[in-house]
N, C-alpha and C positions, 0 to 999 in steps of 0.2 A: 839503706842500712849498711854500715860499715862492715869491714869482713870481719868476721872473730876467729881467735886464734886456732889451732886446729890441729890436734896429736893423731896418731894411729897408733895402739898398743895391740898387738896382736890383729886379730879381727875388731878389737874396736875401736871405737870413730869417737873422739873427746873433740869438746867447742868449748868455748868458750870459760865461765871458771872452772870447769870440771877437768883442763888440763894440765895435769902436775910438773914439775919440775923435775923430778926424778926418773930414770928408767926403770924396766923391770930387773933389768940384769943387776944393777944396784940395788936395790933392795933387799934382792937374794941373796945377794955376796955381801951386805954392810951388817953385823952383829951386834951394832946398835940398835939402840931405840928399845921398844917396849915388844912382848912376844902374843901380845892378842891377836896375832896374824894368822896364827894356827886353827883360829875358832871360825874364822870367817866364811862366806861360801864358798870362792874358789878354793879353797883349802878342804871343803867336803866334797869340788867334784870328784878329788884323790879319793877318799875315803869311801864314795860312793862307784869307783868305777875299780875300786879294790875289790869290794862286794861281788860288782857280774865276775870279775878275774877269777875270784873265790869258785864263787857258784858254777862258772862253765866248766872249770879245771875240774872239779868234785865231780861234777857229772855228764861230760862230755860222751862218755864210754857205757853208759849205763843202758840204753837197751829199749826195749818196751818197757813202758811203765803209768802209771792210774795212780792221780791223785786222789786222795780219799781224804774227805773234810768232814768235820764235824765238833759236837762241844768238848773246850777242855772239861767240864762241870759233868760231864757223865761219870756214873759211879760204876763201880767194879761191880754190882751188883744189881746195876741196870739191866735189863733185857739186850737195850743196845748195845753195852758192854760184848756181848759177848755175838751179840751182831758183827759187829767191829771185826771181832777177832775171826772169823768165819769168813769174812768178805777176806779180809788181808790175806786168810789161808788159802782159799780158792782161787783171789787172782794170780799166787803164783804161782799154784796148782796149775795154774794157764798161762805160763810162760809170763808173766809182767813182772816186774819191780812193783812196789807199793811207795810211792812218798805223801807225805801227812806233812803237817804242820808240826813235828817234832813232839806237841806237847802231851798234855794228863788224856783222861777221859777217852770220847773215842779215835781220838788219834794217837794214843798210846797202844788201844786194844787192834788197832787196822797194824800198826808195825808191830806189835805182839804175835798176832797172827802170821804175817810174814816171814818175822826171824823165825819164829818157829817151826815154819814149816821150809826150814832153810834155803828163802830166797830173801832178796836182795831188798833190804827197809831202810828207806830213807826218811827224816826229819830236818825241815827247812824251819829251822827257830825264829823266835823276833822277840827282839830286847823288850821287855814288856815288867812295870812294875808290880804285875802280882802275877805274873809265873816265872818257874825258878828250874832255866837248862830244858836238856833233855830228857825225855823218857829212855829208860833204861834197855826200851828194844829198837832203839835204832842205830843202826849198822853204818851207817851212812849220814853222817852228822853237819849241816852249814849253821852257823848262827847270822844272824843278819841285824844290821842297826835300821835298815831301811822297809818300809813296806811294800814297794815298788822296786825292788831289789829283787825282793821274795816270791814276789807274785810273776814274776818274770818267771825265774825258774821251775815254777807251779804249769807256766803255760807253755813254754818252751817243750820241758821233759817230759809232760805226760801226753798221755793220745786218748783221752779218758776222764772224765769226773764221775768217782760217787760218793753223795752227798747223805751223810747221818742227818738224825736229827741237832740242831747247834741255834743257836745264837746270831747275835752283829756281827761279828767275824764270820761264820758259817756264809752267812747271807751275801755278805759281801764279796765274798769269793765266788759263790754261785753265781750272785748276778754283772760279776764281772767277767766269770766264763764266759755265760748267755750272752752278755754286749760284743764279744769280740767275734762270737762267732756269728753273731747277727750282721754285725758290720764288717764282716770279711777279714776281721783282723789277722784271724788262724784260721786254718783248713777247718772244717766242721770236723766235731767229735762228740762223743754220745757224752750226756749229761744225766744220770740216774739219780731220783730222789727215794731215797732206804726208808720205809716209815710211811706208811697208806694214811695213819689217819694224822699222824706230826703235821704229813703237808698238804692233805687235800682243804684245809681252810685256805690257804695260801692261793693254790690251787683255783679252787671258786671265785675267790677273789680275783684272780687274772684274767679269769674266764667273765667273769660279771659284770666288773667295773670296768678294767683298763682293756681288755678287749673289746667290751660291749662299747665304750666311748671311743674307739677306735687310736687306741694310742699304742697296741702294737697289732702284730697281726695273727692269723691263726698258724702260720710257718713259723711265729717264733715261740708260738707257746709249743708247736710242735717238737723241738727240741731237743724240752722235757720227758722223760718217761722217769713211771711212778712206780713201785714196786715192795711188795715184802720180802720176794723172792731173793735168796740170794744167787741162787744158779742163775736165775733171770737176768740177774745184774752182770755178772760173769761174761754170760753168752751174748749181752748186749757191746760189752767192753770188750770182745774177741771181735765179733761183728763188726764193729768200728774199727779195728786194726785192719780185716779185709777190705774194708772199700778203696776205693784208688781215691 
């Protein structure tokens, strides 16, 4: 096979048609041509490593702190509403920061409780076509274009999840906690589900099927811990702060 031709641009390796005629440094510097350049991906690594810039610079300094997840869709007049608010006041009643998800429902009422009880509430946003900004008690504000941007900082700053009752986003975040700390991603940290009878189907379910078919094990349903309590939740998020 004859040799084919063969560039290096940075770290990468071009053969054959795939290598251009032009350098990188020309491209940069010529103000010609067409500006669809700006859409492309390397042009979102910027965009996306602005994000962690953003997010570590915001909260580098920030301390102990429990991420509290839950639904935007919870009303002010839910029970858990004011669940929310209770948990958020108690954790900083116990030295933490609160960060949520920025948005309505009970991650408005978890930083509600917070500011309120004047510590320190954070809101990590995500550009999303039907929610609109921040909740009006969050102290501590990043917006995010990325999902994985976000979720960085959810795992990074907190030493703690508790989990309202919520939704596919709720969910997701929970069983993204669960996988990291399963697979050693992060140091292990307590994980609480708020709401006995929200999640004991879920629950059963882990316990029935995917335990029982042996697809995870009983260490990682372990975890989990279930609760209405709120002081329970507290004392279990302090607890996890003391372990080495």
């Amino acid at each position: 096979m004859s040799a084919r031709r063969e560039k290096r641009r940075g770290p990468t390796l071009l053969r054959g048609d795939q290598v251009d005629l032009t350098t990188t440094d020309q491209r940069l510097l010529d103000s010609r041509g067409p500006s669809d350049w700006v859409h492309t991906d390397p042009w979102r690594v910027l965009r996306i490593q602005s994000e962690f810039v953003e997010g570590f610079g915001a909260l580098a300094e920030l301390g102990p702190a429990v991420g509290v997840f839950g639904s935007a869709r919870t009303q002010p007049d839910d029970p858990f509403y004011a669940v929310g608010e209770q948990v958020g006041r108690r954790l900083v009643e116990a030295g933490f920061a609160v960060i949520t998800g920025g948005g309505p429902g009970a991650m408005e009422a978890a930083n509600k409780g917070a500011s309120e009880a004047g510590g320190v509430s954070v809101g990590l946003g995500i550009e999303l076509p039907f929610e609109t900004g921040l909740n009006p008690y969050v102290d501590v504000g990043v917006n995010f274009r990325y999902f994985f941007a976000r979720k960085t900082m959810f795992v990074k700053y907190a030493s703690g999840f508790v989990v309202l009752p919520g939704g596919l986003g709720t969910f997701d975040e929970l069983f993204e906690a669960l996988t990291l700390v399963q697979t050693q991603k992060v140091t292990s940290f307590p994980v609480v589900l708020v709401g006995v009878d929200y999640w004991s189907g879920l629950l059963d379910w882990l316990r029935g099927t995917v335990l029982a078919d042996g697809k995870v094990s009983q260490a990682d349903l372990d975890l989990l811990h279930v609760t209405d309590d709120v002081e329970e939740t507290v004392a279990l998020m302090v607890a996890g702060m003391a372990r080495p």
